[in-house]
VOKE-395739 format. One line per 4 residues: number of its first residue (from 0); their letters; for each residue x, y, z of C-alpha. Coordinates in Angstrom, 1 decimal, padded with zeros to 4 digits. Layout:
<titis>
NUM	A	X:Y:Z ~ ...
</titis>
This chain:
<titis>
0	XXXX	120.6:-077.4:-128.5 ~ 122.7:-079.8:-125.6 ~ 126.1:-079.0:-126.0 ~ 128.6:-082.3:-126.2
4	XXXX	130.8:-083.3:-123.3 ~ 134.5:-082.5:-124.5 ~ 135.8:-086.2:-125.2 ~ 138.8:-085.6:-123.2
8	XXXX	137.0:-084.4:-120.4 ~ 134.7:-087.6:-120.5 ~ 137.4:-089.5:-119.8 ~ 139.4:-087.7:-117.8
12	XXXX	142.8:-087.8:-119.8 ~ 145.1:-084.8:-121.2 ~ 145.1:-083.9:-124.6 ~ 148.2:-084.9:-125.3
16	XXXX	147.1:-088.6:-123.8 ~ 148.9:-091.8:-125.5 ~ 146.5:-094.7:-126.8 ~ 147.5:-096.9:-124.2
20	XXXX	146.1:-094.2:-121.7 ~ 143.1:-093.9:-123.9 ~ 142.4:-097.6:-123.7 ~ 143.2:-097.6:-119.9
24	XXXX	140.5:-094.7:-119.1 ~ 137.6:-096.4:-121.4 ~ 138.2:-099.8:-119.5 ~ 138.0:-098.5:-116.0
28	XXXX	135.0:-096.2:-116.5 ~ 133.0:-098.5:-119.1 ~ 133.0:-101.1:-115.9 ~ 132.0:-098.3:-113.9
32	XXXX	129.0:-097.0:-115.8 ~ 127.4:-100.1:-117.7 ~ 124.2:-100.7:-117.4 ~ 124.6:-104.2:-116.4
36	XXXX	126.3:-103.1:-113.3 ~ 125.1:-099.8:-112.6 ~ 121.7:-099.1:-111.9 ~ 121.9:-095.9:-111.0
40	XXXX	119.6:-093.3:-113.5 ~ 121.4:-092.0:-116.6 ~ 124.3:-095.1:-116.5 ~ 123.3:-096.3:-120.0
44	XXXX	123.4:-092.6:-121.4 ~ 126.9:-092.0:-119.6 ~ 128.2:-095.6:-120.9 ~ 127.1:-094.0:-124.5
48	XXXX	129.0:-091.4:-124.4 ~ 132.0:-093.0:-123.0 ~ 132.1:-095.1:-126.0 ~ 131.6:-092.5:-128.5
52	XXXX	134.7:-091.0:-126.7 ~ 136.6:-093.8:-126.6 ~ 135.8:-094.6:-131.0 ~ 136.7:-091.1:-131.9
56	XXXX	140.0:-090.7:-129.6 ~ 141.4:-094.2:-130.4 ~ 140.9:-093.8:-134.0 ~ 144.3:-091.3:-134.9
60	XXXX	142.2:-090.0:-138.1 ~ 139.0:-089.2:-136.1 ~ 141.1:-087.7:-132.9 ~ 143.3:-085.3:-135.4
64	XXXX	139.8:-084.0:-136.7 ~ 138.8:-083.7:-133.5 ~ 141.2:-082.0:-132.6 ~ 140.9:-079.4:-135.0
68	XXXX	137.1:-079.0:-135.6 ~ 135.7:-080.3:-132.2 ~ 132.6:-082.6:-132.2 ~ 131.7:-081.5:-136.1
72	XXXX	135.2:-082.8:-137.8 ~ 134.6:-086.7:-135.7 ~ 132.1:-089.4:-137.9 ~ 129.7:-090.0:-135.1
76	XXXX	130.1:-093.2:-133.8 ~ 126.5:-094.8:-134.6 ~ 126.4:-093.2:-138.2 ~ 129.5:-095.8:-139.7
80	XXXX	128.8:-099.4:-141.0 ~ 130.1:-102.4:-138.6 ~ 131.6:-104.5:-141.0 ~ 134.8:-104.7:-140.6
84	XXXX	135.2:-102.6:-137.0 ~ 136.7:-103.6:-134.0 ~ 136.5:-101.8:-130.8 ~ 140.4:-103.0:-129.7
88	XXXX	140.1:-103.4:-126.1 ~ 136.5:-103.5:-125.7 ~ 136.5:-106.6:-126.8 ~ 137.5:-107.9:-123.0
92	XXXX	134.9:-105.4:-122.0 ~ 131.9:-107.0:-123.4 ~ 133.3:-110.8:-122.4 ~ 133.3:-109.4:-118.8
96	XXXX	129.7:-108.2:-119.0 ~ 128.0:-110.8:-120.7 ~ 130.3:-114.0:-120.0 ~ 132.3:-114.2:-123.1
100	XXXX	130.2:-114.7:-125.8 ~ 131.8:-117.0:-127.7 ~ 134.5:-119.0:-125.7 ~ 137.8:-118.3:-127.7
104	XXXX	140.0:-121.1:-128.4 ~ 139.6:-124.2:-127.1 ~ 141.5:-124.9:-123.8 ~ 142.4:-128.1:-122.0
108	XXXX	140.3:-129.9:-120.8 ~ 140.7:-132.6:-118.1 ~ 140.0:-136.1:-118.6 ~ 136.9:-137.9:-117.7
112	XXXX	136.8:-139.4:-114.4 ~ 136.0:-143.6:-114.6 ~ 134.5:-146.3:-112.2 ~ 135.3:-149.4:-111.6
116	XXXX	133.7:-151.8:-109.1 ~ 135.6:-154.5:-107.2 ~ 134.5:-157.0:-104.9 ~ 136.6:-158.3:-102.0
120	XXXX	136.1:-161.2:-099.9 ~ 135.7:-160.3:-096.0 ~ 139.9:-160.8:-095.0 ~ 140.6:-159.1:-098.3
124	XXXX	138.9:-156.1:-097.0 ~ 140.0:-156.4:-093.4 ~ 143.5:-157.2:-093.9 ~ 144.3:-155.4:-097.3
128	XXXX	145.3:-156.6:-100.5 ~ 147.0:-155.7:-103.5 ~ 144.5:-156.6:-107.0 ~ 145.3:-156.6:-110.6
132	XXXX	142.2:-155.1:-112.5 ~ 142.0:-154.5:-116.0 ~ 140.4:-150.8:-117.6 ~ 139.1:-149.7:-121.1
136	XXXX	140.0:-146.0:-121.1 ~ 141.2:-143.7:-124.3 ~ 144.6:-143.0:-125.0 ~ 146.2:-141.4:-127.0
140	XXXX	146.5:-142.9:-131.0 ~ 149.0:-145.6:-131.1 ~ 149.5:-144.4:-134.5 ~ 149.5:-140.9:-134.9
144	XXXX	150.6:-140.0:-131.4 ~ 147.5:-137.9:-130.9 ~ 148.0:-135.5:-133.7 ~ 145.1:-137.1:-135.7
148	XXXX	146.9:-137.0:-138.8 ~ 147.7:-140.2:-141.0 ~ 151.3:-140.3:-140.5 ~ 154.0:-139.3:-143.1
152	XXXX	151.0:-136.6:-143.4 ~ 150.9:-133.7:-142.0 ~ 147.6:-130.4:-140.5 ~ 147.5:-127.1:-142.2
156	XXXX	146.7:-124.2:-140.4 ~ 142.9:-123.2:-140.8 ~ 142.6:-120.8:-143.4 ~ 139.6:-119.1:-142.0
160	XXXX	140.9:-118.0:-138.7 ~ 144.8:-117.9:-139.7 ~ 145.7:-121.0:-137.4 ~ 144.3:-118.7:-134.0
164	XXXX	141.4:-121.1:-133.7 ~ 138.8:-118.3:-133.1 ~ 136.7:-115.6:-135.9 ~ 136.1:-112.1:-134.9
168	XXXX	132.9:-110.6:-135.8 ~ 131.3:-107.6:-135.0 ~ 128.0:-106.8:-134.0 ~ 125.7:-103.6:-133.0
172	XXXX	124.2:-103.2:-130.4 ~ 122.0:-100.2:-128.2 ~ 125.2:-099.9:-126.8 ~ 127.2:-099.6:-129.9
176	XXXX	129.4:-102.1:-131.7 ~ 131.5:-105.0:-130.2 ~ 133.4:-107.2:-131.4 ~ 132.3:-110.7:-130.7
180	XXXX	134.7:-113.5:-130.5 ~ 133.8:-116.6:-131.2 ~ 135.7:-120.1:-132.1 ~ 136.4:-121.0:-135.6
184	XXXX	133.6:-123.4:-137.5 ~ 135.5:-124.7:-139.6 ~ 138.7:-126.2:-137.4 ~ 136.1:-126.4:-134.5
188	XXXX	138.8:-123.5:-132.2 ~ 141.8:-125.8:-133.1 ~ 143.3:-124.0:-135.9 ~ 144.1:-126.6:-137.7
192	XXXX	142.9:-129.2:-140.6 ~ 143.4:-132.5:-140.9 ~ 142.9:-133.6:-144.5 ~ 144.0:-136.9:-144.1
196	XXXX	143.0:-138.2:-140.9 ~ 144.4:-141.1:-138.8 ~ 143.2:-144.6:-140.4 ~ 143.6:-146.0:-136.5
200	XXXX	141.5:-143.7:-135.1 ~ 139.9:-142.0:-137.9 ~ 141.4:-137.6:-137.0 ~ 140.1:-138.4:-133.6
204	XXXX	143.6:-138.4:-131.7 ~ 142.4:-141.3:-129.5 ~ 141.6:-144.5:-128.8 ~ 140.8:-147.1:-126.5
208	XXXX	142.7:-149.3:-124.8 ~ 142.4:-152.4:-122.3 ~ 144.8:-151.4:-119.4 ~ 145.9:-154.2:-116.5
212	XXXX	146.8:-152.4:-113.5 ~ 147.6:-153.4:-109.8 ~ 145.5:-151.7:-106.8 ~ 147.0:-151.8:-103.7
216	XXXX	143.5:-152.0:-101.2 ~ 144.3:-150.7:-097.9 ~ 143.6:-153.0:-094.5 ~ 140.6:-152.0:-092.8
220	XXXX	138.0:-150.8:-096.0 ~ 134.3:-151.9:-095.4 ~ 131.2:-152.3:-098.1 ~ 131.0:-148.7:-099.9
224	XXXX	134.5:-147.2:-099.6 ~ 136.2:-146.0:-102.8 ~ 139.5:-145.6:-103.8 ~ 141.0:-143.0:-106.0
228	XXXX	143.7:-143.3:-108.2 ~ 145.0:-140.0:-109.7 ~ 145.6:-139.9:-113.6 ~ 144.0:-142.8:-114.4
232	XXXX	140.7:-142.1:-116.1 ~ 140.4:-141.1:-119.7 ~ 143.1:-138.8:-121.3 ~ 142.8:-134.6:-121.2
236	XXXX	141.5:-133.0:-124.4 ~ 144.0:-130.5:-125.9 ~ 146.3:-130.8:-123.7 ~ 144.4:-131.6:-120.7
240	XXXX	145.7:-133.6:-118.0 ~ 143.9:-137.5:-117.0 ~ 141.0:-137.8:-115.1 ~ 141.1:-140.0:-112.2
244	XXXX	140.0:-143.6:-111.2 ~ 137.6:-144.1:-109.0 ~ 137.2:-147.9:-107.6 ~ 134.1:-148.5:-105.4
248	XXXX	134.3:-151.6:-103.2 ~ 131.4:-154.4:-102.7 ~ 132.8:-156.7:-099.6 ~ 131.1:-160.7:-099.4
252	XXXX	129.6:-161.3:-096.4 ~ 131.5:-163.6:-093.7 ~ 130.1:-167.3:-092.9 ~ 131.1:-166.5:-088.8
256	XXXX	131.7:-163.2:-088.1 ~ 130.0:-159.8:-088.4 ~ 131.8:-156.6:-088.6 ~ 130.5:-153.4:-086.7
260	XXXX	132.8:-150.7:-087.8 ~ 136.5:-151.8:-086.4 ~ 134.9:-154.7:-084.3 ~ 134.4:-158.0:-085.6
264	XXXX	131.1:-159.6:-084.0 ~ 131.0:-163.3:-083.3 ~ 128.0:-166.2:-081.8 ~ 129.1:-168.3:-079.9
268	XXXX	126.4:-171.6:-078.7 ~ 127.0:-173.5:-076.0 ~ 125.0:-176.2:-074.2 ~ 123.4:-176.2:-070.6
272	XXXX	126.2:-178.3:-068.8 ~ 128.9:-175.6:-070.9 ~ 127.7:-172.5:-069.2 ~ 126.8:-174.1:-066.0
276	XXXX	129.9:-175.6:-065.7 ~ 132.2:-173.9:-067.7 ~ 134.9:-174.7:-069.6 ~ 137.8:-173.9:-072.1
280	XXXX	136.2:-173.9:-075.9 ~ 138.6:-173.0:-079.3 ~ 136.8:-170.1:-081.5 ~ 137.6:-168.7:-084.8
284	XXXX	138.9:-166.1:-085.2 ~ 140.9:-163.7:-088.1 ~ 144.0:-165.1:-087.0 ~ 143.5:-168.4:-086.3
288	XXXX	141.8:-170.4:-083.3 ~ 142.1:-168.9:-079.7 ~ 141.0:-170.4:-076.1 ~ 138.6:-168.7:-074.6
292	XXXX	137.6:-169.6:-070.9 ~ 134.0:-170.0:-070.6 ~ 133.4:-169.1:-066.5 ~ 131.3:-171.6:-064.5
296	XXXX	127.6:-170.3:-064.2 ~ 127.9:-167.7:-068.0 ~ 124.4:-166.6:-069.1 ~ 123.1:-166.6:-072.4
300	XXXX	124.2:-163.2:-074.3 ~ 127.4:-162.2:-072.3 ~ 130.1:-160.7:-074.2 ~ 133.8:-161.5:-074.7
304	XXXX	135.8:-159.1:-075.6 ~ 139.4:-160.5:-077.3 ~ 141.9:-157.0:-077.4 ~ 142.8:-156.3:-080.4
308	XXXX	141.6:-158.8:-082.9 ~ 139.1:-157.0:-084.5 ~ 139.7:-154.4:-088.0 ~ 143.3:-152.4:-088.4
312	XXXX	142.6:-149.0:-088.2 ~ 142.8:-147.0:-091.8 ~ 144.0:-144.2:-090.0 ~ 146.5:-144.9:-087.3
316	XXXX	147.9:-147.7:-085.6 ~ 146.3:-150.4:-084.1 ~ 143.3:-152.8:-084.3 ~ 139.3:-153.0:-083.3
320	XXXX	138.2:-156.0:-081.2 ~ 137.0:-159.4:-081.6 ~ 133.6:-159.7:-079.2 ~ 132.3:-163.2:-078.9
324	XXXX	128.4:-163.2:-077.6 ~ 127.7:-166.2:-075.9 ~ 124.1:-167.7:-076.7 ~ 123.4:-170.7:-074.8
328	XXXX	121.3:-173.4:-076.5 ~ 118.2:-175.0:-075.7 ~ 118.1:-178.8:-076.9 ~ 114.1:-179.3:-078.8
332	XXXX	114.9:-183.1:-078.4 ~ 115.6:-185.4:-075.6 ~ 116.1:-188.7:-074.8 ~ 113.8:-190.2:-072.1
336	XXXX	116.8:-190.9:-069.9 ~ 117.9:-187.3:-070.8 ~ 114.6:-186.1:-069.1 ~ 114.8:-188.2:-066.2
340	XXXX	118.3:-186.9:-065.7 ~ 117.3:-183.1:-066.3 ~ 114.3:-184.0:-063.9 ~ 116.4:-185.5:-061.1
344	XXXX	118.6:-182.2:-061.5 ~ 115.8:-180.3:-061.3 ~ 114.5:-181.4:-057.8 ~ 117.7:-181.7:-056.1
348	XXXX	118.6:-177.5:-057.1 ~ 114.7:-177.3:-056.4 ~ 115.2:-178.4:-052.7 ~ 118.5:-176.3:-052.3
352	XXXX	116.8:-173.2:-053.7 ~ 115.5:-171.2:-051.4 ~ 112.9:-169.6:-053.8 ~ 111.9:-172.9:-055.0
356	XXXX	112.3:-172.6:-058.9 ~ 114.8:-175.1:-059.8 ~ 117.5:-175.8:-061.8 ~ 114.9:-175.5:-065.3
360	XXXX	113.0:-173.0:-063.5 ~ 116.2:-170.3:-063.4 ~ 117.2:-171.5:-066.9 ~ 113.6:-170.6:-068.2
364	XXXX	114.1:-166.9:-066.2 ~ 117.6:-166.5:-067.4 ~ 116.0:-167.3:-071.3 ~ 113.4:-164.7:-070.2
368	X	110.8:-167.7:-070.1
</titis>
């Protein structure tokens, strides 16, 4: 015959322990020893007895027989219905073990997060902007504040679980019994009942609303960049706090310029006599018409570089650049006394030239011709 483990012993307390030191021994050793976290051989027998302990020494009727009869005055643990029985602490035990069976009341939650999509023309987006946009998010009931109730009405606490939102039932297990917490069916974990509900927004505590509300876009935001406003997305349930809006930009493309991260990109054609020559040309740009000096003798696909006219920087001070890239132009129609012009040009570079292309001939190599 195997002779039982004195209960005290098991989990290492005096005699004279209080309940709280009870309570405090069975937590610490029923982590240690269940078989969901140790593997080692004998846990799940060990983690029996603990709790057959623990049911006879935190029950004062079962630990005074105990104490007088040992192990044959205490109701073995496994031998008494579970209706009704509840393991006090252990309930935290088993939520630790197997992840709360049964969420207990319902907590806040935070708001959905919303999108909006918002397109900006090409300055908008360079230079910043502040928009008004308009939003359909839920609020809270304009008529019963939230509290779902038609007003002049009033919830009653839920009779089921006593207003606490959640039902306590135990079960069995090859463990022994828990007691399984779980929120209330019939007020859905609020702990209350609304009999007459809201006519506005029929017990649901919310509704939705068209909201106008000014964006300010900052300078220098490109094609894909989103903004986020905190707080406001939908409202919180229970409590919970407003999700957030999020506002994703689309930018229209620019008739003239291009935009290469801060730079702004920019053709510019010119004719033959222009870059042979040179001269002083006006050119767009963000902030108005500049000169820029086109050198005698440019070739097709230089690059200008204007300081400081390109894209403010999001983060810090200061601006991209503007580059201008020069393509020269090739005219597909001439006049005949065009051609004889071109042609007299032509000969006279050709006889100055001491490699003998020409005037058309370097303009065909320059083109890559």
């Amino acid at each position: 015959m195997t002779t039982k483990t004195d209960y005290y012993d098991l989990l290492g307390i005096p005699r004279n322990a209080s309940p709280d030191e009870i309570k405090r021994a069975f937590r610490r050793l029923a982590m240690k020893h269940h078989p969901d976290k140790n593997r080692e051989d004998g846990a799940e027998e060990r983690f029996k007895e603990i709790n057959e302990a623990y049911e006879v020494l935190s029950d004062p009727d079962k630990r005074a027989a105990y104490d007088r009869f040992g192990h044959a005055g205490a109701e073995s643990p496994f031998a008494r219905g579970f209706e009704g029985f509840d393991l006090g602490g252990f309930g935290d035990i088993f939520d630790a073990f197997f992840g709360g069976a049964g969420t207990r009341r319902r907590q806040p939650q935070h708001g959905n997060d919303l999108l909006y999509r918002l397109t900006l023309t090409f300055e908008e987006a360079v230079f910043g902007c502040e928009k008004e946009i308009e939003i359909s998010r839920s609020e809270a009931c304009s008529v019963c504040k939230g509290l779902r109730a038609e007003p002049g009405t009033e919830a009653r606490k839920c009779t089921v679980c006593n207003g606490s939102g959640e039902v306590r039932r135990a079960q069995r297990s090859i463990f022994g019994q828990f007691v399984n917490v779980t929120p209330c069916d019939r007020c859905g974990g609020e702990g209350r009942i609304v009999d007459t509900p809201c006519h506005q927004c029929h017990g649901s505590g919310r509704e939705k609303i068209n909201r106008k509300l000014q964006v300010r876009i900052p300078a220098g935001v490109d094609e894909g960049s989103q903004i986020r406003i905190s707080g406001e997305g939908e409202m919180g349930l229970y409590g919970g706090s407003r999700g957030n809006l999020y506002i994703a930009l689309t930018v229209q493309p620019h008739p003239l310029f291009q935009r290469d991260g801060y730079e702004i990109l920019f053709d510019l054609e010119i004719s033959f006599a222009q870059a042979a020559l040179g001269e002083d040309v006006q050119i767009p740009t963000l902030d108005g018409e500049q000169t820029l000096k086109i050198p005698a003798g440019t070739q097709s696909g230089h690059q200008f570089i204007l300081k400081r006219h390109g894209v403010p920087h999001m983060r810090g001070s200061g601006r991209g650049d503007m580059i201008t890239r020069v393509q020269v132009i090739t005219p597909k129609r001439l006049s005949a006394e065009q051609k004889r012009l071109l042609k007299e040009l032509d000969e006279s570079l050709r006889s100055q030239s001491p490699d003998g292309k020409g005037f058309i001939g370097k303009i065909k190599e320059s083109l890559g011709g």
